[in-house]
N, C-alpha and C positions, 0 to 999 in steps of 0.2 A: 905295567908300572912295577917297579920295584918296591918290594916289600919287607922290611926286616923284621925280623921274630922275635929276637932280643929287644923288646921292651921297656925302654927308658923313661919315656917322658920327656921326650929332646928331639925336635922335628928340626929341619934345616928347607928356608924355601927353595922351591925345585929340588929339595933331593928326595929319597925313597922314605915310602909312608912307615909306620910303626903299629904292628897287631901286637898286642892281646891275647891271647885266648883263655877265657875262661871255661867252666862246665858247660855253660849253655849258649852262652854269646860268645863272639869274638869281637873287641873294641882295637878300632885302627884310626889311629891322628894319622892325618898329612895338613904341613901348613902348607897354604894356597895362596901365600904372597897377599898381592896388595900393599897399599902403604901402611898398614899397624902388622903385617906378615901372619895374619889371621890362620886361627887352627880352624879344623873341620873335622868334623867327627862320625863316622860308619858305625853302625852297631849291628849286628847279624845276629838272628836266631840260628845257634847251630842245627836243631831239629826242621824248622822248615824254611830255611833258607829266606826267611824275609827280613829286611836291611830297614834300616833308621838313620837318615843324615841329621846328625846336630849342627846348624850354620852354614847353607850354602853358600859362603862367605865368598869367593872370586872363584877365577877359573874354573868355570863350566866344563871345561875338555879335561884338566886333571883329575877333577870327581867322576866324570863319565869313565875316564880311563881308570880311578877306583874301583868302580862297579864293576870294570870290565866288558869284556865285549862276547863271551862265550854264552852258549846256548846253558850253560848251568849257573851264569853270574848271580847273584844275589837280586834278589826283586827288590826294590826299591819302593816299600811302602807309604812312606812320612817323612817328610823333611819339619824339621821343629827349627822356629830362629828362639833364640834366647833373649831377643831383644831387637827396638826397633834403630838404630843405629846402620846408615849404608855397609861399612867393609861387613857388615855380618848376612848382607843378602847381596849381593851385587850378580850371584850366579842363583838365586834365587828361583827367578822367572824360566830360564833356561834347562833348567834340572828337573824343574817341575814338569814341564812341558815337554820335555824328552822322556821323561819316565812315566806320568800321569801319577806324580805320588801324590796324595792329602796335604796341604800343609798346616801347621800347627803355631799358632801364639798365643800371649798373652792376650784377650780385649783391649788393653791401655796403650799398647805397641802395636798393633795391628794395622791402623790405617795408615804409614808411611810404608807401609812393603808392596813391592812392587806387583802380587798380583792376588785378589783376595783370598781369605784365609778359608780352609774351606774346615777346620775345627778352632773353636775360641776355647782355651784352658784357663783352671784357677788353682789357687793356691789347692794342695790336695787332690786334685784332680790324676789320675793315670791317664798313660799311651801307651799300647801295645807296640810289644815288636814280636812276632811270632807267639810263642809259648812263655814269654819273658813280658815283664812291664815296668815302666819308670814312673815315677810320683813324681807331682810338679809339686816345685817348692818355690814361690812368690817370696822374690826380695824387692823390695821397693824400695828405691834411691839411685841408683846409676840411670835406669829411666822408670815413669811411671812401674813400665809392664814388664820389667827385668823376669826372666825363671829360670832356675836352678832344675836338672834334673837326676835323678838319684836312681842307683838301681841295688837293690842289696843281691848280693849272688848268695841266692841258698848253701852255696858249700864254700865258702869265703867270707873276705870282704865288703863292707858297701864300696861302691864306685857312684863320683858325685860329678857332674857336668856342670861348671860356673859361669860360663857365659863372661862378661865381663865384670860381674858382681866380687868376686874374690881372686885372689892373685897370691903366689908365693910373696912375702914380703906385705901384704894391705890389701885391703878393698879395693873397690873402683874406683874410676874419677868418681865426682860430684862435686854440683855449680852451684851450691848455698848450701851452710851450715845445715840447715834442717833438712837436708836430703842424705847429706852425710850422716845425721842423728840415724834418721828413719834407715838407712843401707847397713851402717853397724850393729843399730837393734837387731836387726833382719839374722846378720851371717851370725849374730852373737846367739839368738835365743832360738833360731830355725835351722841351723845348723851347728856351730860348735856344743850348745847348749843341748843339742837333739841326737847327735851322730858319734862312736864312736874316735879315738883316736887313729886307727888305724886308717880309715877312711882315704882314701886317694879322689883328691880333685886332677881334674881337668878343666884350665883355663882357656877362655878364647883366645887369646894370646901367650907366645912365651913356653914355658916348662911346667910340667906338672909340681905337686905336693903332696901332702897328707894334711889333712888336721891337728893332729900331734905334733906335727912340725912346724906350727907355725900357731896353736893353742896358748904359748906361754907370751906369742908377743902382742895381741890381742888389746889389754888394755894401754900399751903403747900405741897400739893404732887409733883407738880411741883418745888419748889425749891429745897424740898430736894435731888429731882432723883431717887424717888422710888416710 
């Protein structure tokens, strides 16, 4: 698979994935199509080569061909869903069972995914990836058991993974007012409220952000309810 180095935040379906590289991880988007043209996300510990997929979202054979096929490819430790919503597992079952990796959710999102969870996470709770670890951050409102995962790189950055919970431009869907209260509260006091501006999201759909860049329109989103 083709892989570009130069680093955007701009994936195209079917074309070449987009790495990262930090001090210690390397972070690589490929959207993997489907009908919302869903991201997917690799994390690798550069010290001992073990991998993290965030959203085995579609195409089973594109992520497999992520990983690659060489005797030094990345181990495939944990796949994490962000949420229980189909385009975000539909290569779920297939990844898992080709790699033998753990898989990771919320308890509240757990029982619609296609094969059971073999760790349940909470707001606060870590998951390893090699030498590296992400903090879960529980937003609730897009679905019950939505999680945000966050990794601060010691010599940078934080780097935040949003699932469908945040988006350049607004939040997530949400199907009544008080999901939308409860999803706003959430990205406003657990993340804008908590993190840095510098901060670069990754969404499950679409192009990346920051929080600074999207910090001042905030109670705009709030009034309008979306």
């Amino acid at each position: 698979m083709e892989v570009i180095e130069n680093y955007t935040g701009h994936v195209e379906p079917g074309g070449p994935a987009a790495r990262r590289t930090l001090a210690h991880l390397t972070i690589t988007k490929l959207s993997v199509g489907g009908e919302w043209n869903n991201n997917a996300y690799l994390l690798v510990c550069r010290a001992t080569g073990d991998a993290l997929l965030i959203d085995a979202a579609n195409d089973s054979e594109r992520l497999m061909d992520l990983l690659g096929h060489d005797a030094d490819r990345p181990r495939l430790r944990t796949i994490v869903t962000t949420h229980q919503h189909p385009d975000h597992w539909q290569a779920l079952g297939a990844v898992a069972g080709a790699t033998g990796a753990q898989t990771v959710v919320h308890p509240l999102d757990a029982e619609p995914l296609p094969v059971p969870a073999d760790f349940l996470v909470e707001h606060g709770d870590t998951v390893q990836i090699g030498d590296s670890e992400l903090e879960v951050i529980h937003l609730r409102g897009h679905t019950p058991g939505s999680i945000a995962l966050l990794y601060r790189d010691p010599e940078g950055t934080a780097h935040l993974f949003t699932g469908d919970s945040l988006f350049p431009g607004g939040v997530g869907k949400t199907t009544t007012p008080e999901n939308f209260q409860s999803l706003i509260g959430d990205v406003s006091e657990r993340l804008f409220d908590y993190l840095p501006d510098e901060t670069w999201f990754y969404p499950g759909h679409g192009d990346d952000s920051t929080l600074g860049a999207e910090r001042a329109s905030v109670p705009e989103w709030r009034e309008r309810g979306w």
